[in-house]
BALUM-420703 format. One record per residue (C-alpha): x, y, z. Coordinates in nm, 2 decimals, m for minus. Layout:
BEGIN
<east: X, north: Y, up: Z>
...
! end
This chain:
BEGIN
<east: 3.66, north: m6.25, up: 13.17>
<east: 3.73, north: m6.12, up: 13.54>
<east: 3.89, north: m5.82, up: 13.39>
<east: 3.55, north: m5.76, up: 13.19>
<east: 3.34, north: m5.87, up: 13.46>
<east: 3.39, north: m5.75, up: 13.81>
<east: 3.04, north: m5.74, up: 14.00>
<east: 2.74, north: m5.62, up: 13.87>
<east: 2.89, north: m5.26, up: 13.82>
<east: 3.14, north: m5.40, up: 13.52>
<east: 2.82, north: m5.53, up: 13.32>
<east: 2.68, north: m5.18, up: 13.28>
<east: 3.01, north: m5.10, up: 13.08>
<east: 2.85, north: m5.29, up: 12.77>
<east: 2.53, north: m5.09, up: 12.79>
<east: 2.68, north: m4.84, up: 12.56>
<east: 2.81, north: m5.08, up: 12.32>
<east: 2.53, north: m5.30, up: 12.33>
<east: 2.30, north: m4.99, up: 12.26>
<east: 2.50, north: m4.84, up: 11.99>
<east: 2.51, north: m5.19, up: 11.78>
<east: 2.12, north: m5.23, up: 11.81>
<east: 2.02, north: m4.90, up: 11.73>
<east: 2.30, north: m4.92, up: 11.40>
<east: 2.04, north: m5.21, up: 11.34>
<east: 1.72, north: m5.03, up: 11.34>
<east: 1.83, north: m4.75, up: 11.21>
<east: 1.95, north: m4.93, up: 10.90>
<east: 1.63, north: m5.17, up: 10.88>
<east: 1.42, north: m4.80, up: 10.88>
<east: 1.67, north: m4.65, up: 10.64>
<east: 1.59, north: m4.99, up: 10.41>
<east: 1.19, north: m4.92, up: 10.42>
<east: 1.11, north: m4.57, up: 10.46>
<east: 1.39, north: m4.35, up: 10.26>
<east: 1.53, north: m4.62, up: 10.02>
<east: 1.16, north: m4.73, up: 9.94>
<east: 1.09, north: m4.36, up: 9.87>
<east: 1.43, north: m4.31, up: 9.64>
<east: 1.30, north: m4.61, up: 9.44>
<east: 1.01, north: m4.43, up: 9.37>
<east: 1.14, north: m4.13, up: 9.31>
<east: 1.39, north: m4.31, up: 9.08>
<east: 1.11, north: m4.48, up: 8.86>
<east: 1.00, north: m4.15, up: 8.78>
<east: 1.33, north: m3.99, up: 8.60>
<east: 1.46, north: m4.10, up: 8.24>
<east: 1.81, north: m4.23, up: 8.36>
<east: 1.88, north: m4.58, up: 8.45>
<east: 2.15, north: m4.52, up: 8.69>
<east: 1.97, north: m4.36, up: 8.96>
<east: 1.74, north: m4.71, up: 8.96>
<east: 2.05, north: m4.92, up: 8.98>
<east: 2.20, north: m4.74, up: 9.22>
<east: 1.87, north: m4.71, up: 9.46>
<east: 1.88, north: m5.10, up: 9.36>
<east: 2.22, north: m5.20, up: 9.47>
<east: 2.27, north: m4.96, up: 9.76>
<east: 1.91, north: m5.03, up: 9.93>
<east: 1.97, north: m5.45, up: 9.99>
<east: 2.31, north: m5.38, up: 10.16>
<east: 2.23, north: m5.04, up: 10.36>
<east: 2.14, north: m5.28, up: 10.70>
<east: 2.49, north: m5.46, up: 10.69>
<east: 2.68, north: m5.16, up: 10.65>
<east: 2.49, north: m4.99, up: 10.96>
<east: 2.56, north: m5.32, up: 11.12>
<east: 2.92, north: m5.30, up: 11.03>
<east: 2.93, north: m4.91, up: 11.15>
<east: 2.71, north: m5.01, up: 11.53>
<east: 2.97, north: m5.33, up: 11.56>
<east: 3.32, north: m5.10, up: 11.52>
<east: 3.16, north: m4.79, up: 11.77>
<east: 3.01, north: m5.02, up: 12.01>
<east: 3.34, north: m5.22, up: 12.01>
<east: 3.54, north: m4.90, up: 12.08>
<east: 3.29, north: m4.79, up: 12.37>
<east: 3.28, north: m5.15, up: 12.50>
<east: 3.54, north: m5.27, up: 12.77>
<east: 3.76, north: m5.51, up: 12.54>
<east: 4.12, north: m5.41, up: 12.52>
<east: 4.29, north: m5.22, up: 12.21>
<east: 4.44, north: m5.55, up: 12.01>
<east: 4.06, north: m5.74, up: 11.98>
<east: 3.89, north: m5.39, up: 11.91>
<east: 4.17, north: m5.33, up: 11.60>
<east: 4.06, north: m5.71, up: 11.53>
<east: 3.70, north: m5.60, up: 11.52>
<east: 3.77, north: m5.28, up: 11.31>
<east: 3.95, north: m5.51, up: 11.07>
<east: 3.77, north: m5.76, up: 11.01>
<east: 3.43, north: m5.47, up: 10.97>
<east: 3.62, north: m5.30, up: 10.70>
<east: 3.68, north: m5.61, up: 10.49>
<east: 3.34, north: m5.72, up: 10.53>
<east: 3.26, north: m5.39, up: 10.42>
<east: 3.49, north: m5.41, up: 10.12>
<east: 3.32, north: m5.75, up: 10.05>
<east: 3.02, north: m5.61, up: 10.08>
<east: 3.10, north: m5.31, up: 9.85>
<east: 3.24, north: m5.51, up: 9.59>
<east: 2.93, north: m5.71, up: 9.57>
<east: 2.75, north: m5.39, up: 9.54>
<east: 2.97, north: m5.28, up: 9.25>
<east: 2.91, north: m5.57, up: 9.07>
<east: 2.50, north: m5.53, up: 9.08>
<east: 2.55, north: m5.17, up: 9.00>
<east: 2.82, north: m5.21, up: 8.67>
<east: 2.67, north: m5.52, up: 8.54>
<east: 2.34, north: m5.38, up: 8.54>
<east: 2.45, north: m5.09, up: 8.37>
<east: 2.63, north: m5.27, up: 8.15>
<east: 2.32, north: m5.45, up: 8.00>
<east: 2.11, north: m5.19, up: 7.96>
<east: 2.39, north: m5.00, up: 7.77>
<east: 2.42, north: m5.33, up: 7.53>
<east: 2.05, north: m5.32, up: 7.51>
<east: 2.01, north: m4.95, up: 7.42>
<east: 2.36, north: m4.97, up: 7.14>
<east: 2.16, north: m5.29, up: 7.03>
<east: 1.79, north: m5.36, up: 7.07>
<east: 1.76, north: m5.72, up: 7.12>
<east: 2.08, north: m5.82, up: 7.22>
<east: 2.20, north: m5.94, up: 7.55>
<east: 2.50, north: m5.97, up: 7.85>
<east: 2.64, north: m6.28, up: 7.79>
<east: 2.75, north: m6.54, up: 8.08>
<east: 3.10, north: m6.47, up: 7.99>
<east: 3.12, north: m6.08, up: 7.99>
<east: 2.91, north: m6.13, up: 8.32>
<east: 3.17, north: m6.34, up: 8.49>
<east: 3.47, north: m6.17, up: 8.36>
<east: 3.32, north: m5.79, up: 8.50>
<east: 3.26, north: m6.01, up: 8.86>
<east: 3.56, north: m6.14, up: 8.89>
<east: 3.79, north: m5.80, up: 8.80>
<east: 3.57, north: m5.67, up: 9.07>
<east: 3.59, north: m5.90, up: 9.34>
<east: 3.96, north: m5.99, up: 9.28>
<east: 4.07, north: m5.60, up: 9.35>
<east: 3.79, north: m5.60, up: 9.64>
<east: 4.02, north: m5.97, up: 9.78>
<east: 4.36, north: m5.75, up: 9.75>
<east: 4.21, north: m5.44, up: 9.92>
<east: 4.08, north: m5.70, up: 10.20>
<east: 4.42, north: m5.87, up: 10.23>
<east: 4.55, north: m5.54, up: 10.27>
<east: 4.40, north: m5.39, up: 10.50>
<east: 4.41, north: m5.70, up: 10.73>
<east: 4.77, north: m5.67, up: 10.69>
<east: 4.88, north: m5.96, up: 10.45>
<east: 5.14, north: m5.89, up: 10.24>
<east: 5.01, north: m5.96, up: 9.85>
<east: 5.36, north: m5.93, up: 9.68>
<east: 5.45, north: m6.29, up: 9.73>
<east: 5.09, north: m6.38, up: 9.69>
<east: 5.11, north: m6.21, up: 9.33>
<east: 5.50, north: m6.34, up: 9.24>
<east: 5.36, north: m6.75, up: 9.36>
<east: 5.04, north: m6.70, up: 9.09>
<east: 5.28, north: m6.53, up: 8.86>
<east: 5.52, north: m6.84, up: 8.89>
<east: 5.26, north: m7.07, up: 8.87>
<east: 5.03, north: m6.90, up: 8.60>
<east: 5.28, north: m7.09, up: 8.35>
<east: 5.21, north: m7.43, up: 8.49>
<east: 4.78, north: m7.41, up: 8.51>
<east: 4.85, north: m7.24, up: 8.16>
<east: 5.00, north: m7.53, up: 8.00>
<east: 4.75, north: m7.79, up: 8.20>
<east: 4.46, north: m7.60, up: 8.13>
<east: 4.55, north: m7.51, up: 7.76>
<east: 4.24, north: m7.61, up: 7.56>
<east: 4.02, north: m7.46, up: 7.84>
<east: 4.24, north: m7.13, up: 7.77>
<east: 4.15, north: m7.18, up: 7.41>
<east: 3.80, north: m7.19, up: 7.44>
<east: 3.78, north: m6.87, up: 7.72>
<east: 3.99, north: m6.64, up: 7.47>
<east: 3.82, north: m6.76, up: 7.23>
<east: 3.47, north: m6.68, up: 7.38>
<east: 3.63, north: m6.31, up: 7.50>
<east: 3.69, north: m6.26, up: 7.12>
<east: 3.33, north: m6.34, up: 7.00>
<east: 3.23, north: m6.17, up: 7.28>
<east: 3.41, north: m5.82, up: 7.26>
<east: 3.42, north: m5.86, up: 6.87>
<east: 3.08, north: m5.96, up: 6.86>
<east: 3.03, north: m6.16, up: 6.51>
<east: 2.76, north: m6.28, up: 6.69>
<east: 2.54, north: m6.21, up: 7.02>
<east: 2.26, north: m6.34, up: 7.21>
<east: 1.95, north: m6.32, up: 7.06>
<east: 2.09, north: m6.37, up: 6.70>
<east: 1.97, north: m6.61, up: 6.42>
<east: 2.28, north: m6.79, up: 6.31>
<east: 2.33, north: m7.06, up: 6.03>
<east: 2.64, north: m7.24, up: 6.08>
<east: 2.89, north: m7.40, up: 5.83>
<east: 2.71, north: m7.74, up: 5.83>
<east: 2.37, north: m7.60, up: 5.78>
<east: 2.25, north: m7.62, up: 6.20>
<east: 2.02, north: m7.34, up: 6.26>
<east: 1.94, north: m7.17, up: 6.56>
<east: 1.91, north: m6.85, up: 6.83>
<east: 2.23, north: m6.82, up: 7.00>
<east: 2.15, north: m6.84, up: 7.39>
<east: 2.45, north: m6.78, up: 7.58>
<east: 2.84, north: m6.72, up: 7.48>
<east: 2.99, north: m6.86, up: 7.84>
<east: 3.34, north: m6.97, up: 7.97>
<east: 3.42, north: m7.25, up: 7.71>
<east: 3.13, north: m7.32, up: 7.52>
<east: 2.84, north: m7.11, up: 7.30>
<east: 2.48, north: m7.28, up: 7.30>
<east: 2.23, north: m7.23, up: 7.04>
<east: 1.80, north: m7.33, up: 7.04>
<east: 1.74, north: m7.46, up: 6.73>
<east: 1.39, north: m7.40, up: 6.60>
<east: 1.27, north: m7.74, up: 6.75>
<east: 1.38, north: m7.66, up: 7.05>
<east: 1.70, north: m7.87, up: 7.03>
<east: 2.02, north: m7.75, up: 7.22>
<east: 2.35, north: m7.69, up: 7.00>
<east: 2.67, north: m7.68, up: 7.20>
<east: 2.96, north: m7.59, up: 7.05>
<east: 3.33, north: m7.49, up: 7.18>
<east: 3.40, north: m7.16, up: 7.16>
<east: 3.75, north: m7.23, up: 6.98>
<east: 3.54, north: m7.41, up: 6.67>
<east: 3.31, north: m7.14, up: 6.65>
<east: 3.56, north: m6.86, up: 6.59>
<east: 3.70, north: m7.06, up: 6.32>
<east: 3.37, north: m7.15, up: 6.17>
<east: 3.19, north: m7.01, up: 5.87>
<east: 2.89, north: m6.88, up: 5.95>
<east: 2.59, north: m6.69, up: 5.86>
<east: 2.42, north: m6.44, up: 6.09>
<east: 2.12, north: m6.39, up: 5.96>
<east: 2.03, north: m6.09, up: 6.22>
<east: 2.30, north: m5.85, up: 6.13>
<east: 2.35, north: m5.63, up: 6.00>
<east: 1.97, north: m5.56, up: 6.01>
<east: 1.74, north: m5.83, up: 6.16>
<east: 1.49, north: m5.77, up: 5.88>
<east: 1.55, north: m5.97, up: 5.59>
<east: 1.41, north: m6.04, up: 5.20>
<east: 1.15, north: m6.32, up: 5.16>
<east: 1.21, north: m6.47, up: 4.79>
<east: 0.95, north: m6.69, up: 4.66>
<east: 0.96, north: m6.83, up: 4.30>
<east: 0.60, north: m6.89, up: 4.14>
<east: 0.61, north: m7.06, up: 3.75>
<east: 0.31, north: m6.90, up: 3.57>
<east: 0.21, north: m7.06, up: 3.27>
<east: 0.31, north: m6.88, up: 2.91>
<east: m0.05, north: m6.79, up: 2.76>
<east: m0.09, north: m6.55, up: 3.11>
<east: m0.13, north: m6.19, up: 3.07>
<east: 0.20, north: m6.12, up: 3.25>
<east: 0.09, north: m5.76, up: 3.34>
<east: m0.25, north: m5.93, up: 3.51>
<east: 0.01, north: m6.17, up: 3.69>
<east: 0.25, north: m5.86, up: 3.82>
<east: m0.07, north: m5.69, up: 3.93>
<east: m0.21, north: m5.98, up: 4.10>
<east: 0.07, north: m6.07, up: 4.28>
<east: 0.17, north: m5.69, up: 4.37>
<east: m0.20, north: m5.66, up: 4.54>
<east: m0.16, north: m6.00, up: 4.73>
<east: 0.20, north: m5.91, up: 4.87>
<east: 0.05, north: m5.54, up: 4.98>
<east: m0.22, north: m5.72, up: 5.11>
<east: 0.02, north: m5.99, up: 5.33>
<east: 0.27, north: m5.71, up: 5.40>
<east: m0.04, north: m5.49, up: 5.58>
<east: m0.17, north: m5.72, up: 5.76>
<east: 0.08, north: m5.94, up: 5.89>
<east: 0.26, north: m5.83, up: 6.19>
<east: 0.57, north: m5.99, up: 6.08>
<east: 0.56, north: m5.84, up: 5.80>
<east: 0.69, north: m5.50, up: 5.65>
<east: 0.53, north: m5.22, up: 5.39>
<east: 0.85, north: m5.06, up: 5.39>
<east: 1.04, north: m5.14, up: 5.14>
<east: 0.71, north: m5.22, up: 4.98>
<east: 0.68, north: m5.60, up: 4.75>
<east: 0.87, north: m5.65, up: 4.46>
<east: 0.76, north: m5.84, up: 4.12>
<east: 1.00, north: m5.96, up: 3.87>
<east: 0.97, north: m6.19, up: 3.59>
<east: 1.30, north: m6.42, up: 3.60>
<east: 1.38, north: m6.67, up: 3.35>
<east: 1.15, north: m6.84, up: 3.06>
<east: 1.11, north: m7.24, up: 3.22>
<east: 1.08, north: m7.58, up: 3.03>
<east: 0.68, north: m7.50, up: 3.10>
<east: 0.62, north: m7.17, up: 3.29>
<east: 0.76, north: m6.80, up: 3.32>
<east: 0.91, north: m6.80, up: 3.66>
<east: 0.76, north: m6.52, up: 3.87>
<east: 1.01, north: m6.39, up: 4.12>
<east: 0.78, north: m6.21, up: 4.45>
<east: 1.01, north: m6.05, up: 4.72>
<east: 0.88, north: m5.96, up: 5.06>
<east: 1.04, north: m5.79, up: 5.35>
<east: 1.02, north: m5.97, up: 5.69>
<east: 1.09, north: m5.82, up: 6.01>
<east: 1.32, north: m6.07, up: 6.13>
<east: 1.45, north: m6.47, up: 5.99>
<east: 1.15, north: m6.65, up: 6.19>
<east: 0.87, north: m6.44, up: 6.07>
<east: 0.98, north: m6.61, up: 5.73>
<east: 0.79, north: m6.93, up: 5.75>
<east: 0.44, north: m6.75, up: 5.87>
<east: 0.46, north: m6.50, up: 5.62>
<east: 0.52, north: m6.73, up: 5.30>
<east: 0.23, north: m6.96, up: 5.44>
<east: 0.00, north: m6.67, up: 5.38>
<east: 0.17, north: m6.57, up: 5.05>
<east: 0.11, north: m6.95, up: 4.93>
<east: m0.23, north: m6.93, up: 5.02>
<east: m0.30, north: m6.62, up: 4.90>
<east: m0.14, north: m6.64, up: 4.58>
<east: m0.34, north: m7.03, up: 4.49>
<east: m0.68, north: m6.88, up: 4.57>
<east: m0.58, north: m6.54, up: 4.34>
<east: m0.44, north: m6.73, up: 4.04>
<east: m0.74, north: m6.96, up: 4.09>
<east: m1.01, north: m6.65, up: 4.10>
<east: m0.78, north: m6.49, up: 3.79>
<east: m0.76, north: m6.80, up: 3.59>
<east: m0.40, north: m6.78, up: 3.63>
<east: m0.25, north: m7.08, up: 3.53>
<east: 0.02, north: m7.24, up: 3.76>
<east: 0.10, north: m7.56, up: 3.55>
<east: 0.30, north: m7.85, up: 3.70>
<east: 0.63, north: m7.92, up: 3.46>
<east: 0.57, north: m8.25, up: 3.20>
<east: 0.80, north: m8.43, up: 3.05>
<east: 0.72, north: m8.65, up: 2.76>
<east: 0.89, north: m8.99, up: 2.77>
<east: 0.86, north: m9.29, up: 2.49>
<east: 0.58, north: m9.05, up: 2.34>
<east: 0.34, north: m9.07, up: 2.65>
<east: 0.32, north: m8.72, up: 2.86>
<east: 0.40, north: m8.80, up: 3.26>
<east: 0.38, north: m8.52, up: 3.51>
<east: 0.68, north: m8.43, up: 3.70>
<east: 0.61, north: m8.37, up: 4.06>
<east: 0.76, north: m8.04, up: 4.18>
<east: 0.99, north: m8.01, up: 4.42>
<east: 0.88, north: m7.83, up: 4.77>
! end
């Protein structure tokens, strides 16, 4: 410290350094809430996305990277000999790589969503795509750190490459499940936000595809977790693609003295009605009637109805039920409940839901 420190005089050799590192400070704190609270704004205010992430990922880092910059010139203007100022400028520039990295990350993986949003309304990032972008990113931001503090990666890279083998055959049905969570991912049978049935009849929205394992909400609110490897092998039906909107089939029995043209017209107006007012509903293509098969004691009346998506199904054939009892009622439409007669006495057979 002597050779730092002689008298008072030597302390007025850190005055410059000391000055340049605070104002990097304050000029990086202003920079953060005058002109990058003024390019947020003016980001807002254009179509494109990428100005806003990049105002967004630039503007929380901006103070540490005048930090960084103050720290390296005030060590160079301070008193400290070469070797701990080459230390200083070192260990600045990985920081900054660190912090750069991070940056990267904010910036690609935001744009990355929004793209998957935009090329498919209603579908999201999944944890695994997430972690895979971060880690590419930080890994080549790790090698460009241990490079420029002047460790050698080669044998770094030939030990992993030697011992990939050994974790590989340790870790297999982890593996398993990550390639096989990649695959759904990047093939994308199914994504987030999807209405899946799977081969054993569970229901549910698909929630997150992650590292080893794809959960699923079911409609009560129940949590499906299945391995990723079982899901790529397992039939399924996604009952959002390729169009989220899907035919509602209901099945009414009408009874055989009806006026089946007062029937088709009743139940035309009462669809067109449903389909109008119903928000999950569509108009377009408009309700369908079609008279199926004759029955053991009614004409079976086949109505179709579009829906906008699988979970508008159950609101919308409420209404139709509803609608159509009170109709047929007001009509004199008979819906008759199917009889069987048995040992010559008539007994009515309940029908099934």
């Amino acid at each position: 410290m002597d050779q730092f420190f002689s008298g008072d005089a030597s302390v007025w050799h850190w005055i410059p350094a000391l000055s340049v590192l605070t104002g990097a400070v304050l000029i990086g704190f202003l920079v953060r809430l005058l002109v990058v609270r003024k390019l947020r704004a003016a980001a807002a205010r254009t179509a494109t996305v990428l100005d806003d992430l990049l105002v967004e990922a630039l503007g929380r880092r901006l103070p540490i990277w005048f930090a960084l910059g103050g720290l390296v010139a005030g060590a160079r203007l301070s008193p400290l000999p070469e070797r701990p100022v080459l230390m200083i400028d070192r260990v600045s520039a990985a920081l900054l790589i660190v912090s750069m990295s991070f940056a990267a990350t904010h910036l690609l993986s935001g744009f990355f969503e929004r793209h998957v949003a935009k090329d498919s309304p209603g579908a999201a990032v999944t944890s695994l795509s997430r972690g895979i972008m971060k880690a590419v990113i930080l890994l080549i931001g790790l090698m460009l750190v241990l490079a420029n503090l002047g460790i050698s990666i080669t044998p770094l890279l030939t030990a992993l490459g030697v011992g990939s083998l050994a974790v590989a055959l340790a870790l297999q049905p982890m593996l398993s499940n990550m390639f096989a969570g990649f695959h759904l991912t990047m093939a994308r049978p199914i994504r987030v936000g999807d209405m899946i049935t799977l081969e054993g009849g569970l229901q549910g929205q698909v929630q997150d595809i992650g590292w080893r394992v794809t959960r699923i909400i079911e409609p009560p609110n129940n949590l499906i977790i299945i391995p990723n490897n079982k899901l790529s092998e397992m039939i399924l039906v996604n009952q959002t693609l390729p169009d989220p909107s899907q035919a509602l089939v209901m099945r009414v029995g009408v009874g055989y003295e009806s006026d089946l043209d007062k029937v088709e017209r009743a139940f035309l107006e009462v669809a067109r009605q449903v389909a109008a007012e119903l928000p999950g509903a569509v108009t377009d293509p408009e309700p369908q009637v079609r008279f199926e098969s004759f029955g053991e004691s009614a004409i079976t009346v086949v109505l179709v109805v579009r829906v906008r998506e699988v979970r508008d199904r159950i609101h919308v054939s409420h209404e139709l039920i509803k609608r159509i009892k009170a109709r047929c009622e007001s009509d004199g439409i008979d819906i008759p409940v199917p009889r069987r007669e048995v040992s010559g006495e008539i007994k009515v057979i309940q029908a099934a839901s």
